[in-house]
C-alpha positions in Angstrom: 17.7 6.4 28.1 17.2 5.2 24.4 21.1 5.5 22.8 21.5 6.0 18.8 23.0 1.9 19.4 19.7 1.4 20.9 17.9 3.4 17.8 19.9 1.7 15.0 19.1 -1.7 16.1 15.6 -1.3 17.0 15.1 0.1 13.1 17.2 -3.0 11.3 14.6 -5.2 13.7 11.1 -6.5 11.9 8.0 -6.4 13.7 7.7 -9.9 14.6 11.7 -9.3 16.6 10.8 -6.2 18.7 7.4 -7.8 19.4 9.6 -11.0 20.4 12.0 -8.9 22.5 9.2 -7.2 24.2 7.8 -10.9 25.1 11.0 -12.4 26.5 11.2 -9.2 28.6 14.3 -8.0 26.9 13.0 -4.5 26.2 9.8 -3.1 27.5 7.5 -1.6 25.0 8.3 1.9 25.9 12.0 1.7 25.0 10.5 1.0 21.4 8.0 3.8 21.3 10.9 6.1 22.4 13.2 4.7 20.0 10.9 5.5 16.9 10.1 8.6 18.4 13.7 9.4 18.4 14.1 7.7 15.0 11.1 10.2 13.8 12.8 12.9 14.7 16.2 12.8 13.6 14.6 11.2 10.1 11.4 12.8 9.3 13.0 16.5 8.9 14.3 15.0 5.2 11.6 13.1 3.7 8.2 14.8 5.5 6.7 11.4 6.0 4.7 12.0 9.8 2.2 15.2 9.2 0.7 14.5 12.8 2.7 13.1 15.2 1.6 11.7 18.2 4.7 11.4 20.5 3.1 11.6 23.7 0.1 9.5 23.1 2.3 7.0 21.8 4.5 7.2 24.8 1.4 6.6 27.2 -0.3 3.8 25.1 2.6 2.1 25.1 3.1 1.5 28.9 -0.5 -0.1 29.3 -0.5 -1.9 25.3 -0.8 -5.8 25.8 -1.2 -8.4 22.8 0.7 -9.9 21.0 2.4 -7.0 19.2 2.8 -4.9 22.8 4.6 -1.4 22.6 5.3 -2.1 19.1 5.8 1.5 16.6 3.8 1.9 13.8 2.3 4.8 11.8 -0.8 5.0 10.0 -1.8 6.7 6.6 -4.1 10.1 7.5 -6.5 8.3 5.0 -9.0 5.8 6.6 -7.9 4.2 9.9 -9.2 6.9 11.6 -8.2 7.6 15.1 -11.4 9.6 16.7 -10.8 13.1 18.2 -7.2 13.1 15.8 -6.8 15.1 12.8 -7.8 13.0 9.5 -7.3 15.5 6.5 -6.7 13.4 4.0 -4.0 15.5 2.4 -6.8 18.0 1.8 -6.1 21.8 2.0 -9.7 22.5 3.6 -10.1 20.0 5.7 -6.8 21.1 7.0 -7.8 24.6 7.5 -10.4 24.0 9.4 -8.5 21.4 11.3 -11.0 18.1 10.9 -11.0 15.5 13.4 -12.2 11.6 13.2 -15.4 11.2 15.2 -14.4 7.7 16.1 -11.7 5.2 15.9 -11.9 2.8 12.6 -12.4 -1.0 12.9 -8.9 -0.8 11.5 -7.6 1.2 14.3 -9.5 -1.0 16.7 -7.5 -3.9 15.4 -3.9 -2.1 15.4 -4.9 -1.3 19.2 -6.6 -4.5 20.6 -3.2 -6.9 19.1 -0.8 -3.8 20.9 0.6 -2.1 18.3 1.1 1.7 19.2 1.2 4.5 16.7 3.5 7.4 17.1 1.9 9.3 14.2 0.2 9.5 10.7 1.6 10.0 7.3 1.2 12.4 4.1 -0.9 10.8 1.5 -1.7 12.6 -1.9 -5.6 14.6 -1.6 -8.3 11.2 -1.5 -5.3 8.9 -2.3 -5.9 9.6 -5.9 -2.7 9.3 -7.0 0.7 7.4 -7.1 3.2 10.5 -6.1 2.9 11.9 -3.0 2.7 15.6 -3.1 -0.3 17.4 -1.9 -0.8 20.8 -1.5 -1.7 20.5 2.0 1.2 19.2 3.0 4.0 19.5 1.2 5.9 15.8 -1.2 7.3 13.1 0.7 11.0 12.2 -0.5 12.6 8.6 -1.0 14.9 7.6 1.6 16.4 6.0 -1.2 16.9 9.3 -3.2 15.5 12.6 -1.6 14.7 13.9 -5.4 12.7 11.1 -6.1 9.1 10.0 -5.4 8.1 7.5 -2.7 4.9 6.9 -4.7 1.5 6.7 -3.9 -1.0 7.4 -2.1 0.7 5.7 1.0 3.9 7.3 0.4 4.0 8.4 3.5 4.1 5.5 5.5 6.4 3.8 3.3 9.1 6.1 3.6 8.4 6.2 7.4 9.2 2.2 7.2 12.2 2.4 4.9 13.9 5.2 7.2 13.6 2.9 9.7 11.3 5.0 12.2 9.0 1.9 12.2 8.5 -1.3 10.7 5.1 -1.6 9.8 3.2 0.9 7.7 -0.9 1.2 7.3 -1.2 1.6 3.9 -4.1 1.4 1.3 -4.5 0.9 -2.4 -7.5 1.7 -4.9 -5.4 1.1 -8.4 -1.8 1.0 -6.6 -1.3 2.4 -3.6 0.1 -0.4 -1.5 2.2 -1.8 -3.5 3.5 1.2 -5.9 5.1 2.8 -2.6 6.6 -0.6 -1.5 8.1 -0.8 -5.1 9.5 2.4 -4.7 10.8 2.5 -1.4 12.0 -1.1 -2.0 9.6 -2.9 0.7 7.4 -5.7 0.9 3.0 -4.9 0.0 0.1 -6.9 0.0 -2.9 -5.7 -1.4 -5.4 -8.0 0.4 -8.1 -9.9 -1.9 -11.4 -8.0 -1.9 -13.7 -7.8 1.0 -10.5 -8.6 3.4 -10.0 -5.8 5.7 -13.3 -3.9 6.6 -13.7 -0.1 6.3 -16.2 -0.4 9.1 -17.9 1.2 10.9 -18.4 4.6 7.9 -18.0 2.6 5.0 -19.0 -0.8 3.0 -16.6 -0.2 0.3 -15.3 2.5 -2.1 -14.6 2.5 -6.1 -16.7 0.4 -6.3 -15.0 -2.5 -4.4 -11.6 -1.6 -5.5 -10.0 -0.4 -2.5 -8.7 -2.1 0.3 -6.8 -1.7 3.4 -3.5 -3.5 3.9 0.4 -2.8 5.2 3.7 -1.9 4.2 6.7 -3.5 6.0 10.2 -4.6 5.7 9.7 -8.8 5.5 7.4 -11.0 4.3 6.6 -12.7 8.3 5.2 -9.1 9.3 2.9 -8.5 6.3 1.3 -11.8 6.9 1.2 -11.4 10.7 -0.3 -7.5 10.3 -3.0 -9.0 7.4 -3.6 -11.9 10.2 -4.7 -9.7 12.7 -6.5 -6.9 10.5 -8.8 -9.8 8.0 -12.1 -10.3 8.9 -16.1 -9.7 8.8 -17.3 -6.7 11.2 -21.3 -6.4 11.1 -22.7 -4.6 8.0 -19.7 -5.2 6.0 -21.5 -6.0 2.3 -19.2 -8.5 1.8 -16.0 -10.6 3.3 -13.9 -12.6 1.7 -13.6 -16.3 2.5 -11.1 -16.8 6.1 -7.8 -18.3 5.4 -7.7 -22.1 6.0 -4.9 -21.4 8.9 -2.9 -18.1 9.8 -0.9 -16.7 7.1 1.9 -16.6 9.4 1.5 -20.0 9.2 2.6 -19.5 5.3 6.1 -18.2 5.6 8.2 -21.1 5.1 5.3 -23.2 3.9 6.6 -25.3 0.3 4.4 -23.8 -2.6 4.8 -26.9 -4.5 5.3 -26.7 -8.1 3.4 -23.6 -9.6 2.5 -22.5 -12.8 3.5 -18.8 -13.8 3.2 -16.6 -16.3 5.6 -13.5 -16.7 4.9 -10.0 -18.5 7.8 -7.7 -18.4 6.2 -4.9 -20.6 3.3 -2.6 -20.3 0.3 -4.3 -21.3 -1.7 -0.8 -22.3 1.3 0.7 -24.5 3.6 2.8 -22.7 6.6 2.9 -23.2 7.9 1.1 -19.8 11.7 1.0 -18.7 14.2 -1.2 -18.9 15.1 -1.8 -15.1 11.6 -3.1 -15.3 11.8 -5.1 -17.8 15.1 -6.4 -16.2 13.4 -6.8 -12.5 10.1 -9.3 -14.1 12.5 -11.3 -16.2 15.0 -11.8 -13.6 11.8 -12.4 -10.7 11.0 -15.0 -13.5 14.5 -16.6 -14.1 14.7 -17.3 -10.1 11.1 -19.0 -9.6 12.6 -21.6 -12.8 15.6 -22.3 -10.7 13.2 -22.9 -7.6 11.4 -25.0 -9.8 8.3 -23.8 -10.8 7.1 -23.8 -14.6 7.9 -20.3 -15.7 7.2 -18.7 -19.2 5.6 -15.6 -21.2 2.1 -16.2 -21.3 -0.5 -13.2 -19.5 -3.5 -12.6 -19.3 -4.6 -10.1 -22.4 -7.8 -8.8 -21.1 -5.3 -6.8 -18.6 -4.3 -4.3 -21.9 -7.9 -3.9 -23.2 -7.9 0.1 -22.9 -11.7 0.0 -22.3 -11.2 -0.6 -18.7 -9.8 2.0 -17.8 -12.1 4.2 -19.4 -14.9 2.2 -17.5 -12.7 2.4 -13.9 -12.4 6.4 -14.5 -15.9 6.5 -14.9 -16.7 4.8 -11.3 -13.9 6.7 -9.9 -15.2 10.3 -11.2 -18.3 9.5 -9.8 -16.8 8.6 -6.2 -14.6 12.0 -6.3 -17.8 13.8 -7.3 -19.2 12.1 -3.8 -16.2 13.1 -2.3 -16.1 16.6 -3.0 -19.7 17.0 -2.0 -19.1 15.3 1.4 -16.1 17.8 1.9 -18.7 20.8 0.9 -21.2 19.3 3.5 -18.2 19.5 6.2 -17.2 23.0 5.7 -20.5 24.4 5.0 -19.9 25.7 1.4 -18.5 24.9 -2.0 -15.1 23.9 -2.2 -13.1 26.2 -5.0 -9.9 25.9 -6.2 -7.9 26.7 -2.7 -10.0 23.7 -1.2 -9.1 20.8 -3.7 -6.8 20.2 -6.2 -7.3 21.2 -10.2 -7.4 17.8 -11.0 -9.9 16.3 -8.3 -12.1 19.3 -8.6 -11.6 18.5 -12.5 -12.5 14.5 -12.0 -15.1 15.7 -9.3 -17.0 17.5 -12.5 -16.4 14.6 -15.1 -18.3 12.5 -11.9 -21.4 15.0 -11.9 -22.0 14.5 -15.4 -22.2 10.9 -15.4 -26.0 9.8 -14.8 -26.9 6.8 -12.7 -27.8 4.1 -15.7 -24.4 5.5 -17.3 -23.1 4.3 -13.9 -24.5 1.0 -14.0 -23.5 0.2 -17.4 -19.9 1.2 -16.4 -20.0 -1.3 -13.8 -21.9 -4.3 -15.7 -19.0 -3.7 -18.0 -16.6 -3.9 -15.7 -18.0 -6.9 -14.2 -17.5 -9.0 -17.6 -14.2 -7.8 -18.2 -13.0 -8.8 -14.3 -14.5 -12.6 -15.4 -12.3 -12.7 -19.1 -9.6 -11.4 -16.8 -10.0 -14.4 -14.1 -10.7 -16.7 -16.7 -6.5 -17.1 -17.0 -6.3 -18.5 -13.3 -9.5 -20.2 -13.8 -10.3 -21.5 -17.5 -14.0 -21.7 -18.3 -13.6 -25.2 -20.1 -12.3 -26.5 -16.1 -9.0 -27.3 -17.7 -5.9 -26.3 -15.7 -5.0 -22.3 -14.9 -2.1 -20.3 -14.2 -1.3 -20.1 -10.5 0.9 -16.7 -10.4 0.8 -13.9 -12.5 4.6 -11.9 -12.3 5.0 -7.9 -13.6 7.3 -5.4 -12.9 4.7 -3.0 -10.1 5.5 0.3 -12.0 6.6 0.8 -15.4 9.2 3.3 -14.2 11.6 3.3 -11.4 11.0 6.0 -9.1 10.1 9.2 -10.9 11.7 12.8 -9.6 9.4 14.8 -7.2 7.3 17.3 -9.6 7.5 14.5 -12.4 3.6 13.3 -11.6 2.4 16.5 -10.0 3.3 19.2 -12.5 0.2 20.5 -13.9 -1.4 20.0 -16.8 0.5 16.9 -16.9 -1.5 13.8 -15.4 -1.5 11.8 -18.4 1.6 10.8 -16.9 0.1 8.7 -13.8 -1.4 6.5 -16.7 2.0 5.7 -18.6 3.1 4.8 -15.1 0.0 2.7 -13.9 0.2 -0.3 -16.5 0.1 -3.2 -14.0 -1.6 -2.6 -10.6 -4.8 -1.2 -11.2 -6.4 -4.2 -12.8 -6.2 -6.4 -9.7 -7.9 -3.4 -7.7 -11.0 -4.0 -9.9 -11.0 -7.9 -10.4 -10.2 -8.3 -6.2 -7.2 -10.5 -6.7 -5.0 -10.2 -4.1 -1.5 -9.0 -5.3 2.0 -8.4 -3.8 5.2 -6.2 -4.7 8.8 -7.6 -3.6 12.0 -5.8 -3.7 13.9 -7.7 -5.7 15.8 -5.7 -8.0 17.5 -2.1 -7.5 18.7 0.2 -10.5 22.0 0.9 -11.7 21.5 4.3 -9.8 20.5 2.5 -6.5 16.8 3.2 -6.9 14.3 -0.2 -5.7 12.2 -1.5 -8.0 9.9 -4.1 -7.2 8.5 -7.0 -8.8 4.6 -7.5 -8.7 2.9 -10.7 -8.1 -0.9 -11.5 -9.0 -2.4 -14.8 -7.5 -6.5 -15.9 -7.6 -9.0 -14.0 -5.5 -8.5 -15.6 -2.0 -5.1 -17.1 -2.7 -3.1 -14.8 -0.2 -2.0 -17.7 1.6 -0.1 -18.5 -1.9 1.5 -15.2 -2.6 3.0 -15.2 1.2 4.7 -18.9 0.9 6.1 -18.0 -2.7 7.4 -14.4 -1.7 8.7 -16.2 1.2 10.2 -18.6 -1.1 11.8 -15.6 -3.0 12.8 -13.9 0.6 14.9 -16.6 1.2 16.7 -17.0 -1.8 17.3 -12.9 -2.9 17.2 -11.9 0.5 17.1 -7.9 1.2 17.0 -7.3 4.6 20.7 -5.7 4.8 19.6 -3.1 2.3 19.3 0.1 3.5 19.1 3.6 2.2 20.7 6.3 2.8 18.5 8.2 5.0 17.7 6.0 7.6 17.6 5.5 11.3 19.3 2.1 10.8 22.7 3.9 10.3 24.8 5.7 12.8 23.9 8.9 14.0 26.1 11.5 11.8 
């Protein structure tokens, strides 16, 4: 029988530990299943992270699961890794009235499974991901473990609560201008958005936003980020593109020396907002502790990242894919979607979408396309002489904002003041990493971004390794969480 002792050390444990327990034959993998189904249930109530559990399918996975992750509790986003036969809504109202299921299992999914890992459920995400709060209509906002008033960010808020309660340690996530690494920032975990072309959206699609989004995780340590990326990178057939395999395991990585880098820090919003001073506070400080490790540290940034007319160019190839979207969801449910199907602003960005013709499209694109070279041109100088190696900003410009803040209508020109620093490296491809280095004065996370080249994954996990190590933040733990003792 799984004890609350049993519960409150399963959720301090990483991934990597229970999967290491489960190998020694300390635990089986059941007694982990039923401890984050017990975790689930005695957290989920306060922060409505799980939308669909899957208790019992969970339980009986776990007693045939073999790999090397065996029995081990995660939850995935109901946004892409689609389990077939499950419901995949997508934190859309009409898709969850007329109950949709996946046909198939993802690639993705395929991956989670064949390495062991069992899921016990999936997790609110805002309608399409398409922003960084997580509140749909469908289903009701996700709170902060951290702060139950507060946002956990988005669009994989969901699964980053469910990892910061403690009900699990690893969280599918994804990110299209954020959505990784804005909920890690907020819920004060660790997440990687891959490089481009890392993690396939096999086998239903080659790539959305026009290459901008990618698949990834959300977890509690650095060792199980590069472990889950380890086991989910890599070609399936028709992908339209891969991106080159790491030269050995990242798990290799954690612990490796990164030498002596060169990095740049920007501790203000590069397209004007106003920003926040805990953010300011969390870059410089990132930045004072990679000197004292001894890498070359100063100010200098990349300034094609504040030229406005990208993200007028990145709206215009995301209308377009909501326009795609919302006529895909019309196709499903056999007529047009209104106002009680999709939200105001989706059906709003869906209409924007329809108006843009396809040689407007193309010309959106070439554009983007020179401005993601200028961009890359700081990591990788035209003239051959020597680039920076790291780029370090704060991950949001805010620290978490109050549920309602980003979702009150009428208001979304308030995602924009928030999104100064992530959605750049969605359109270039670089890979790109929040930390949780740096907590505010009212016990709110803030995380600290880090941008390396396209490909360099291998160099973000040995330096936020580095940083692990020396501002470790394992033994934090909020306030709603499985981790403490049952009340």
């Amino acid at each position: 029988m799984t004890t609350d002792d049993d519960i409150a050390e399963f959720a301090r444990m990483d991934a990597c530990e229970q999967a290491e327990l489960v190998r020694s034959g300390q635990v089986a993998p059941g007694e982990l299943v039923d401890a984050a189904v017990a975790a689930a249930e005695r957290t989920n109530p306060a922060i409505n992270a799980i939308i669909h559990p899957r208790f019992e399918a969970a339980r009986a996975e776990s007693i045939t699961a073999t790999g090397p992750f065996a029995g081990v509790p995660i939850v995935v986003k109901d946004l892409g890794c689609a389990i077939g036969g499950e419901p995949h809504h997508q934190g859309v109202r009409a898709l969850k009235a007329v109950d949709f299921r996946a046909p198939h299992d993802s690639a993705m999914y395929r991956r989670f499974r064949a390495a062991g890992l069992v899921a016990i459920g999936r997790t609110n995400t805002p309608e399409w991901g398409s922003t960084i709060t997580t509140e749909p209509l469908a289903y009701g906002p996700t709170r902060n473990p951290w702060n139950l008033d507060h946002s956990t960010g988005g669009s994989s808020g969901g699964s980053a609560a469910s990892v910061a309660a403690g009900i699990v340690a690893v969280g599918h996530a994804n990110d299209g201008g954020g959505s990784i690494r804005i909920p890690a920032s907020e819920c004060g975990l660790v997440g990687l958005k891959p490089s481009r072309g890392r993690v396939s959206l096999a086998p239903d699609t080659g790539e959305s936003w026009m290459g901008s989004t990618i698949d990834g995780v959300v977890t509690r340590s650095v060792r199980d980020t590069a472990a889950m990326l380890d086991l989910l990178a890599g070609y399936e057939p028709g992908d339209p593109y891969t991106a080159p395999p790491f030269a050995r395991p990242l798990a290799d990585e954690v612990g490796a020396d990164p030498g002596r880098l060169r990095i740049g820090v920007l501790d203000h919003p590069p397209l004007g907002a106003a920003g926040h001073e805990e953010c300011t506070i969390a870059a410089r400080a990132a930045g004072a502790l990679l000197a004292r490790l001894g890498h070359h540290v100063d100010d200098q940034w990349p300034a094609a990242i504040g030229d406005a007319s990208f993200a007028a160019h990145f709206r215009t190839i995301v209308a377009t894919w909501t326009a795609n979207d919302v006529a895909v969801l019309e196709r499903t449910i056999g007529r047009e979607a209104g106002p009680d199907d999709v939200e105001a602003d989706n059906l709003a960005l869906a209409a924007i979408g329809r108006s843009v013709s396809g040689p407007a499209y193309v010309a959106a694109m070439l554009e983007v396309h020179r401005w993601c070279r200028t961009v890359l041109s700081w990591w990788h100088p035209a003239d051959g002489s020597s680039g920076y190696d790291l780029l370090v900003t704060p991950t949001i410009a805010v620290p978490p904002p109050r549920i309602g803040y980003l979702s009150e209508p009428g208001k979304g020109g308030r995602v924009f003041e928030l999104l100064q620093y992530t959605a750049q490296f969605n359109v270039t491809g670089q890979p790109a990493i929040s930390l949780p280095l740096h907590w505010s004065a009212d016990g709110l996370p803030v995380g600290v971004q880090l941008v390396a080249a396209y490909g360099r994954e291998d160099l973000l996990v040995r330096v936020a390794a580095q940083l692990e190590a020396a501002a470790p933040w394992a033994d934090r733990v909020p306030p709603v969480s499985a981790a403490r003792p049952a009340s």
